[in-house]
N, C-alpha and C positions, 0 to 999 in steps of 0.2 A: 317813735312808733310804739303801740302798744302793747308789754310781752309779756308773759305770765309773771308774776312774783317771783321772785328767788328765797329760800328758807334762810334766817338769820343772816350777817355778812354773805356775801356776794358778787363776783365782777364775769363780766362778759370780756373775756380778751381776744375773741378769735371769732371772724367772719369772713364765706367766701361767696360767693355767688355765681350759679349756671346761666341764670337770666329773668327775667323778667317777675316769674311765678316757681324761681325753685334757687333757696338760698339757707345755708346754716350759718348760725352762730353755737358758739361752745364757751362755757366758763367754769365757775366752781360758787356749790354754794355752803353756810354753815361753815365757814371756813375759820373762822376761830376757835372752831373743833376737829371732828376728823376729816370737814373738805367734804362734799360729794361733786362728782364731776353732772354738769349739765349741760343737754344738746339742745337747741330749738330751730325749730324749720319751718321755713316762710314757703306757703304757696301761693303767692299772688294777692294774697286777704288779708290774713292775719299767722303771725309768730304762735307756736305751739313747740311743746315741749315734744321730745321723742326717747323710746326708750332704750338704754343703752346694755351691751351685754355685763352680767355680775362681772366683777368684779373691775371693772374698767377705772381706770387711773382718771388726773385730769388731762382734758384734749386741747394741745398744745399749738396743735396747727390743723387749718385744714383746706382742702381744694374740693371744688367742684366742676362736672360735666357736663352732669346733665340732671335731670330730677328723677334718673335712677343709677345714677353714680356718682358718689362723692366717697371721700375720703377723711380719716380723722388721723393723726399718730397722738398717742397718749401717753404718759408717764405710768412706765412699772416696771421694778427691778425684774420681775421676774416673769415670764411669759412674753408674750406676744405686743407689741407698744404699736399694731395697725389695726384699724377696720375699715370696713367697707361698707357702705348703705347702698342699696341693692331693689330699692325702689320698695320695699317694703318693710324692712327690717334691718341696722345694724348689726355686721356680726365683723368677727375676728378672721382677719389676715395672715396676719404673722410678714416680720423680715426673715432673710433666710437666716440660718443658724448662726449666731456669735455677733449678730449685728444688731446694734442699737439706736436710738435718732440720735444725731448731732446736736452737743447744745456747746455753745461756744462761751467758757469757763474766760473769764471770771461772772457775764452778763447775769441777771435776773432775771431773763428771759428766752424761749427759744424764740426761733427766727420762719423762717419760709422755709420749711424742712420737708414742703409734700406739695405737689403744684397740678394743676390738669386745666383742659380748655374745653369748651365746645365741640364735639365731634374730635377730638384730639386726645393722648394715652396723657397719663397719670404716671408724674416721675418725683421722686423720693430722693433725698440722701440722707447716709446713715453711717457709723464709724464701725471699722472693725477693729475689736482692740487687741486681739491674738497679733493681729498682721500689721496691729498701728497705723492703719490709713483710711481714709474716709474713702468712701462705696459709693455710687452711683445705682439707681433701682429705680426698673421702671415696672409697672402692672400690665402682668401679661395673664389671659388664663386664669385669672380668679387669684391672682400669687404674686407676690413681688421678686424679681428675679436680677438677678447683679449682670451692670453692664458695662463693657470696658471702656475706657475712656481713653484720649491721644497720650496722655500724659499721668504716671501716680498722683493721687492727691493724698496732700499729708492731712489736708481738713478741709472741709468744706462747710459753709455757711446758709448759701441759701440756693436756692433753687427756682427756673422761673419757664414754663411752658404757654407760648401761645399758639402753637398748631405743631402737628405731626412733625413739620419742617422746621419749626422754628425755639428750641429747648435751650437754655441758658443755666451754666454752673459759675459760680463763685468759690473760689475755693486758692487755699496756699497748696499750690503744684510744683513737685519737683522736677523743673524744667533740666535735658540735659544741657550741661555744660554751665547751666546759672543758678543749680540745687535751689531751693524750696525760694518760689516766687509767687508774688498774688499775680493772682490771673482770672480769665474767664474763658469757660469754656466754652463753644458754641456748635448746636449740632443742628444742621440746614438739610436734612431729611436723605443727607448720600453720607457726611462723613463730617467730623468732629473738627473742629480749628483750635486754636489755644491763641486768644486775644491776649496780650500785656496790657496795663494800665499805669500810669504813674502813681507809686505808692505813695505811702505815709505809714509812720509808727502809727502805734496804738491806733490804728483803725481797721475796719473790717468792712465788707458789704454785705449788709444787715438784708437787703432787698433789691429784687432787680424785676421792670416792668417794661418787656418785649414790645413796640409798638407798631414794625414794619421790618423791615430788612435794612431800615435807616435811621431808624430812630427806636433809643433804645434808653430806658430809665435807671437810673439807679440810685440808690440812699448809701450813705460810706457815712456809717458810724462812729464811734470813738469808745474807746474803751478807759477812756480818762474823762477830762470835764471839758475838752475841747467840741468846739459847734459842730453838728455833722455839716455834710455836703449833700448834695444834689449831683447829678452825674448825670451826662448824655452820651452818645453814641451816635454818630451821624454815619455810621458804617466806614467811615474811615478812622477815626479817633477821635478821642475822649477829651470834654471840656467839662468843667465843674462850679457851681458856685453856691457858696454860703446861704446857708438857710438862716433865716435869721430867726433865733432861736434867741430862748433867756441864757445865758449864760448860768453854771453851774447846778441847771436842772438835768435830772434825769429825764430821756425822752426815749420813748418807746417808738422804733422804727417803722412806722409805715408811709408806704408810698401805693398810689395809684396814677395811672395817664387816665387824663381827663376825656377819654374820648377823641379830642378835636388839639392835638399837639402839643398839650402841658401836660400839667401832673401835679399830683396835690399829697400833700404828705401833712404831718400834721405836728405840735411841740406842746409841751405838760408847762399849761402855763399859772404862772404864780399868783397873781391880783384879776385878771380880766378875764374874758371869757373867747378869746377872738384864739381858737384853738388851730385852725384849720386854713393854712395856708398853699397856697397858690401860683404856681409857676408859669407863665407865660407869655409868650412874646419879649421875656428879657427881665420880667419885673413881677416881681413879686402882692399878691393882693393878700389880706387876709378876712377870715369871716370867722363865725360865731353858731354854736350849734341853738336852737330853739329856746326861748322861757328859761333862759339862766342869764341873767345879767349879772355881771362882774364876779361871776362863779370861775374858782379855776378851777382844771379840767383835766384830765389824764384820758387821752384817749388811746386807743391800744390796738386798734387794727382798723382799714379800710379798705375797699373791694368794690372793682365797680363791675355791675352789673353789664356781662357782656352785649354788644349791640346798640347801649344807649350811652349816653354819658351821667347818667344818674349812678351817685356814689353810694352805698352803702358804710357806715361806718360802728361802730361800738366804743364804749369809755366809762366814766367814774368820775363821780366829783373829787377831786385830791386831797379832800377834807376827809373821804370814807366815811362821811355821815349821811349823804345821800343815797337813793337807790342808783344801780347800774342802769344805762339807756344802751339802748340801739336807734341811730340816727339814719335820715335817709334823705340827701340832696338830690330834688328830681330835676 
């Protein structure tokens, strides 16, 4: 799709979408100097640039509502790392005092740190580093506001909202009687549950994509050079299988459900161009974004547009020699 130019280096890492005619992406441009952070929002037409408040870092993640509510969290040591777009104007939020976004050290990236749905609240996680545990935050009131959870978390990863009822946390919780376990938390619009999962070292879930009260997505990362996984949820428990991925590439975690019972996620591929893979009915398909043959590809976020199964996506050519795109499978 067509987006305004970016000044010097440049990459689009972050896309969320409300629907059909109201969608942001966030990147950085000039970036082999001081960075400036860039927002662009799509109504229906065309991508247009939007302006963000002084001094705003770059924006790391973001959700949206509706097309007078979205959400950004940004990097800055100092002040405020929320905003809010308000159907006219971005401005500044703020987390409550002494809380920060979550980025899950050692990665080079953050994760799903800010989530919202369609007619549904905008929930956040964030660390406390006085208290040493990661926060729950949901937007109430114009303000982000800490919520309790079943269980402490020592940290949390990612975050995942598809209606009032249906809110999903990721996070290493200290369970009693089993101290700090990966788990997930699940909040079904009365009261919180604390899911187990079968673990593994050196991984994490980088993303989690809500699809019913039975089906339920997730990406499980690696913090080493082992392949991620794919992860389901049939409301009773967890099955998993190998993404097939290059070996020894970095790949930047996203995941979406395709609408109609899969889920597409995507791997940073080395020689060809086939970036954008495909889960369903058991078997894996892969595809190719537009006019790049045997281009490899770094793509960095996806997002589908609620309502349809048309995917929104953004990426880089892994060369950094081409310009950044934003892509859109309808």
């Amino acid at each position: 799709m067509p987006t305004p130019p970016l000044d010097g280096l440049g990459v689009v890492t972050e896309i969320a979408a409300a629907g059909p005619r109201a969608a942001w992406a966030a990147g950085i441009e000039d970036a082999t100097s001081s960075g400036k952070p860039v927002m662009l929002a799509w109504n229906g037409r065309q991508w247009r640039r939007q302006e963000l408040p002084p001094g705003t870092g770059q924006v790391v993640d973001l959700a949206a509502a509706g097309p007078r509510n979205a959400w950004g969290i940004y990097l800055n040591e100092n002040g405020s790392p929320a905003l809010h777009w308000n159907g006219s104007a971005w401005r500044r939020v703020g987390y409550p005092a002494g809380v920060q976004p979550t980025m899950p050290s050692p990665l080079p990236t953050y994760l799903q740190i800010v989530s919202a749905a369609p007619k549904g609240p905008a929930w956040s996680i964030g660390y406390d580093s006085q208290a040493k545990k990661a926060v729950a935050l949901r937007f109430q009131n114009g303000r982000w506001v800490r919520k309790k959870t079943p269980v402490p978390m020592v940290s949390a990863s990612t975050v995942a909202v598809r209606s009032a009822k249906d809110i999903w946390i990721a996070c290493t919780c200290d369970i009693p009687g089993a101290g700090p376990t990966e788990a997930m938390l699940h909040w079904n619009g009365t009261k919180w549950s604390t899911i187990r999962y079968p673990s593994k070292e050196q991984t994490y879930i980088a993303k989690i994509a809500p699809v019913s009260s039975t089906s339920v997505w997730a990406y499980r990362a690696s913090t080493s050079y082992a392949t991620p996984e794919l992860m389901h949820w049939d409301g009773t428990s967890w099955t998993s299988t190998t993404i097939p991925a290059t070996p020894y590439a970095y790949h930047f975690p996203t995941l979406a459900d395709d609408g109609d019972q899969g889920a597409w996620v995507t791997v940073s591929t080395v020689d060809d161009d086939k970036s954008y893979l495909h889960y369903s009915g058991g078997s894996w398909t892969a595809e190719s974004g537009e006019g790049r043959p045997g281009t490899a590809v770094w793509i960095r976020d996806l997002a589908r547009v609620p309502g349809t199964r048309s995917i929104w996506s953004t990426g880089l050519p892994s060369s950094l020699a081409g310009a950044p795109f934003i892509e859109r499978r309808h």
